[in-house]
N, C-alpha and C positions, 0 to 999 in steps of 0.2 A: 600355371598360367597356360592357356590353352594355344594352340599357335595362330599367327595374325591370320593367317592363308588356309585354307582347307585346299590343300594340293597334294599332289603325289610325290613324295619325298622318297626315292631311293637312296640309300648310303652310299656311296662309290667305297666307300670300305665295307666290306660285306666279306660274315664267315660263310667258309664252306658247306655249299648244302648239302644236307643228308637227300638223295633220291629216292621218290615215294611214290611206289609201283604196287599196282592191282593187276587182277584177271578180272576178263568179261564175260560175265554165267551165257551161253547161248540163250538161255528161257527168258534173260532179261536184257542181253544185245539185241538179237535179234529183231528189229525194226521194218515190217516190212508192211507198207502199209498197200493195201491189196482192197479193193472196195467186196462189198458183201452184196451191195445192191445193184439192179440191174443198168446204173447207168455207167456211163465207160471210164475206166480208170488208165489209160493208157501208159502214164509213170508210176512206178514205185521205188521206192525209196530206201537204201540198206544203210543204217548209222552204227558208227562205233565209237569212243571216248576215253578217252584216257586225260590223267593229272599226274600230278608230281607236287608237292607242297616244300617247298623251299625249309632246312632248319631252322631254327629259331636263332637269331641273335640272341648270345647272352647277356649282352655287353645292353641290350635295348629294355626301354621302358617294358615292366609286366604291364599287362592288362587284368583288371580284376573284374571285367565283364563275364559272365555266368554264360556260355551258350545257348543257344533255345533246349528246353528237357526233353526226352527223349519222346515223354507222351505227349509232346505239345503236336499241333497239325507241323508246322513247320520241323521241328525236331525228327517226328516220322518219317516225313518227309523225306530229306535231308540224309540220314541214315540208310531211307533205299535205296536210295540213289547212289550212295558211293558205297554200296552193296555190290553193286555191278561190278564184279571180276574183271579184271583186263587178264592181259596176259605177263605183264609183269610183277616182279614180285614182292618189292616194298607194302607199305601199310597203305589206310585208305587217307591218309594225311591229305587234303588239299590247298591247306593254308588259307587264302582269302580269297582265290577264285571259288566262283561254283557254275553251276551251269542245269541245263533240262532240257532234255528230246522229247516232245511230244505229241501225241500224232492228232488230228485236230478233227473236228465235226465229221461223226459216220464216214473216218478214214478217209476225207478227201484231200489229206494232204500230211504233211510234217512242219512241224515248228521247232527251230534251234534256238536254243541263247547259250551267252555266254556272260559273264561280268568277274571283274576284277575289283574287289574292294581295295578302296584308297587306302596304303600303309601310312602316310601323313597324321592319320586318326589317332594310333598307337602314343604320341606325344600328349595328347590330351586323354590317353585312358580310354579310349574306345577301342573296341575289339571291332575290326575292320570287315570281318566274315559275317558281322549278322547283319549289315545290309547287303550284299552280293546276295547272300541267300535267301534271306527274306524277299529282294527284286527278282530272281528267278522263279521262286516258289509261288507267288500271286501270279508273272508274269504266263507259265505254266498251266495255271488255274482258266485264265482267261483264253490260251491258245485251244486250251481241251474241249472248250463248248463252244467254239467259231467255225467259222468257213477261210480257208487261204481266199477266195476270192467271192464273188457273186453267190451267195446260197443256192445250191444243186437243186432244182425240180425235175422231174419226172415229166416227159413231156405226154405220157399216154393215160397221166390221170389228171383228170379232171381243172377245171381253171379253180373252183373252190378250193379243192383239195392245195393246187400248188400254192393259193395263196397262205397255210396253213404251215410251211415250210417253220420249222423250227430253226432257231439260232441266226447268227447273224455274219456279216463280212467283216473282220479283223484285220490291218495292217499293222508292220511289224512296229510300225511306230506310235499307233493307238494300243495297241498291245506295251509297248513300255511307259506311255502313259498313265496308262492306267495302274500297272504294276506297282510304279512311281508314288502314284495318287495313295495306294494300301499299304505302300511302307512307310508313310509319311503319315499313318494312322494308328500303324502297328507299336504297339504301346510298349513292345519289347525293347526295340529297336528305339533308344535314346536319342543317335547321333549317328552319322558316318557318311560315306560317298562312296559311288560303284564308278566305271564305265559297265557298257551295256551294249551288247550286238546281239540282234534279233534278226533270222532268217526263216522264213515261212516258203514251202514249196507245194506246187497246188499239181496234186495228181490227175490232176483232170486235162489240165491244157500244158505243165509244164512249166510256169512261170513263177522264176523267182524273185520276192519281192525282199529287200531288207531297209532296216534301221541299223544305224552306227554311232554312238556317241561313245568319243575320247577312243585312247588308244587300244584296247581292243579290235577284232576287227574280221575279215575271213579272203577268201578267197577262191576264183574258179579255174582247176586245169581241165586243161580240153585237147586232145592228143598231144600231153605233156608237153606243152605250153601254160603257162600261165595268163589268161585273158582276162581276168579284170583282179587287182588286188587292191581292197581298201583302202585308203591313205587313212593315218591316224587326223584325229582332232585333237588339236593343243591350245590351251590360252600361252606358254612356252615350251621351251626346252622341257620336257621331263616333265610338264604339270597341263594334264588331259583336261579334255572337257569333262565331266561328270553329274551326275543324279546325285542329289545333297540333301540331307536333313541336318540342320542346325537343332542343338540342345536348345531347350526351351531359354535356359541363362550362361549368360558368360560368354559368348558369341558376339561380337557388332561387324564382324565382316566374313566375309562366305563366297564360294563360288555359285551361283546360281545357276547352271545351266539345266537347261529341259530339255523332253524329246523333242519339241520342235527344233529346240537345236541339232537334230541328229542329219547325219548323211542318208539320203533316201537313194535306193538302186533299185530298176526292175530290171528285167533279163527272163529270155525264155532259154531252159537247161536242155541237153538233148543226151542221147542216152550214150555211156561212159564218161559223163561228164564228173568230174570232184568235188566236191567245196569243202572246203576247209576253214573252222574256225577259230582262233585263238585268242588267247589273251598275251598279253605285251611281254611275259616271260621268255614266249613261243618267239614273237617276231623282233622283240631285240636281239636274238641270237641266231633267227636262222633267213638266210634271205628267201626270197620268194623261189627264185632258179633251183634251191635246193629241194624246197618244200615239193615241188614238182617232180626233180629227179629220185626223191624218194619215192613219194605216190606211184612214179611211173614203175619204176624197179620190181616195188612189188608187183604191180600189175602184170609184170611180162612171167614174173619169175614164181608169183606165189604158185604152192602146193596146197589143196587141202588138206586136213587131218584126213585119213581113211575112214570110210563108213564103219560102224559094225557088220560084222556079218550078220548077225542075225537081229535082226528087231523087233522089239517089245513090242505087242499090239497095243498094250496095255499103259505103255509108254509117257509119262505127263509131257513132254516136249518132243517134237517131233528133228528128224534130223538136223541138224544147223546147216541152211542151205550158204555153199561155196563164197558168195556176195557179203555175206554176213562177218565170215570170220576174216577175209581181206581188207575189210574197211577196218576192222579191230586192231588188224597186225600192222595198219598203215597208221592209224592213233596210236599205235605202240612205239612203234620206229620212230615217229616225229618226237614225241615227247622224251624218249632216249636221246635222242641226236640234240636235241637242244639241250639236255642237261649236262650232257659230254662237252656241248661248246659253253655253258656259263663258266668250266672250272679251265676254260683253256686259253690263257693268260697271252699265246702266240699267234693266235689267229685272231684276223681283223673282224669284228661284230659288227650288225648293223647299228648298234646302240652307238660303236667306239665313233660309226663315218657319220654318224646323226651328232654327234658333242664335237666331233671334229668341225660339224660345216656353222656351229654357235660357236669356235674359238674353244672349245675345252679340250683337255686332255682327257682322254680315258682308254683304257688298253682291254682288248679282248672281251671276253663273255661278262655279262651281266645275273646275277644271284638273284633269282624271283621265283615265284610260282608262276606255272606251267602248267596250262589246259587246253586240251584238243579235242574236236569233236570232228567228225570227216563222216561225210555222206555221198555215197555214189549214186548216180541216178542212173536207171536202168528202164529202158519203153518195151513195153511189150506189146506193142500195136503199130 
């Protein structure tokens, strides 16, 4: 019998996670989106990521959903992506988050997501990761041939010519729209519900635009201070807003939210600015104050790895520049720190003061998956 709610059910009895740590290849961290053409790129953009995928309850319903195959687009997909090395050392397990950096129309800009598949799904036999990842992977698709903002002309050719501009202006919320729209097509993809946070940054002018639905969410430090930190979206306690597909039978009642339900932000970033994304794993466990004072720490204190002495002309990557592997070790630390604080029964969570101010009891850290994605902004003009 399927459940009445498509909602986010955590157990408050929940085994101990196994922590689930990668390294990040520099040939495929490295994110730096730098224009080729002659108009001015004055931002660019260094991104680094890290997961952690929560144990498996045994004690919990199996799922006898199939993954997407590995030759499917999405399966490919899917696979390079948590290719990407981090620097820790677990497997590439990510449970039901997923997520994609990608950099957007002739490098004028970067586009973030992140999403959390509903565990609630698991009750009714759905395997919760194949929408999260199917909503990334279209979501992805549509960032890669857009513009962050006004499509880029050339003011020294021609009016014909610029009318000829290819691709078009994408917001992060027509961007999960549409994502939404393909998984909702995607004939894989049975049943299930994501949250969803989409962050687009336009190397041109600076300006960051996002989308927020349910509790996932991001955040921006700025001389380690935290200045703007997402609030979640809740229908209640524990149960997010989210992006739904209903099974074609057996379903008569559902959460319907859409991107227009999303929280829309703009902001212009300036250069050492942070953002920081996470899914609910992340911000149940660790408050904003800390997410900062970690960011900040490495910032005073990182070291880089030492260059080679001598370098390869012949070299298929070039050295990993300093910006690159600090945002990696700062995805590293966060996604650490928060798995230290799920298994730590003494210290107060943001989850315990959030059940505490609805009248629950709940003590210390919360058992989830755990995904970070951190982006430093950096002006070179």
């Amino acid at each position: 019998m399927p459940p009445a709610h498509v909602m986010k059910l955590h157990s408050l009895n929940v085994s101990k996670t196994i922590l689930s740590k990668q390294t990040f290849s520099s040939k495929n961290a490295r994110l730096r989106y730098l224009s080729t053409s002659a108009l001015p790129r004055p931002f660019r953009f260094h991104v680094g990521a890290s997961w952690a995928g929560k144990q498996p309850d045994t004690q919990q319903r199996r799922v006898k959903t199939l993954p997407f195959p590995k030759d499917s687009e999405i399966g490919a997909w899917r696979d390079q992506t948590l290719s990407r090395p981090k620097a820790s050392s677990s497997g590439r397990h990510i449970g039901e988050d997923f997520f994609y950096v990608q950099d957007m129309r002739k490098q004028s800009g970067v586009s973030l997501g992140i999403a959390d598949g509903v565990g609630g799904w698991v009750d009714a036999g759905v395997d919760p990761s194949l929408f999260s990842q199917a909503l990334m992977y279209h979501a992805h698709r549509y960032a890669k041939v857009s513009w962050p903002g006004e499509p880029e002309t050339d003011p020294n050719l021609d009016y014909e010519e610029r009318e000829q501009v290819d691709g078009w202006e994408l917001t992060p919320q027509e961007c999960m729209e549409l994502a939404h729209g393909q998984v909702l097509r995607e004939h894989f993809v049975k049943a299930g519900s994501s949250t969803a946070c989409i962050v687009n940054l336009n190397a041109a002018n600076g300006i960051l635009r996002s989308a927020n639905l349910g509790d996932s969410g991001f955040c921006i430090i700025r001389s380690s201070n935290v200045i703007y930190n997402q609030a979640p979206q809740t229908h209640f306690f524990n149960c997010p807003k989210q992006l739904t597909k209903l099974p074609s039978t057996g379903f008569t009642r559902g959460l319907h939210d859409t991107a227009q339900d999303a929280d829309l932000y703009e902001t212009n970033v300036v250069d050492g600015d942070i953002i920081v994304l996470y899914t609910d794993g992340f911000s149940d466990n660790v408050f904003p104050s800390e997410t900062a004072a970690i960011c900040s720490l490495i910032s005073r204190q990182f070291t880089p790895p030492p260059a080679p002495k001598e370098l390869d002309a012949d070299a298929e990557d070039p050295p990993e520049p300093q910006e690159d592997a600090q945002v990696q070790v700062m995805a590293d630390r966060l996604v650490d720190y928060a798995q230290m604080c799920m298994v730590n029964k003494k210290r107060v969570s943001p989850f315990e003061r959030a059940a505490a101010r609805e009248g629950l009891f709940y003590r210390g850290g919360k058992m989830d998956d755990v995904t970070v994605v951190v982006a430093l902004v950096c002006e070179t003009q």
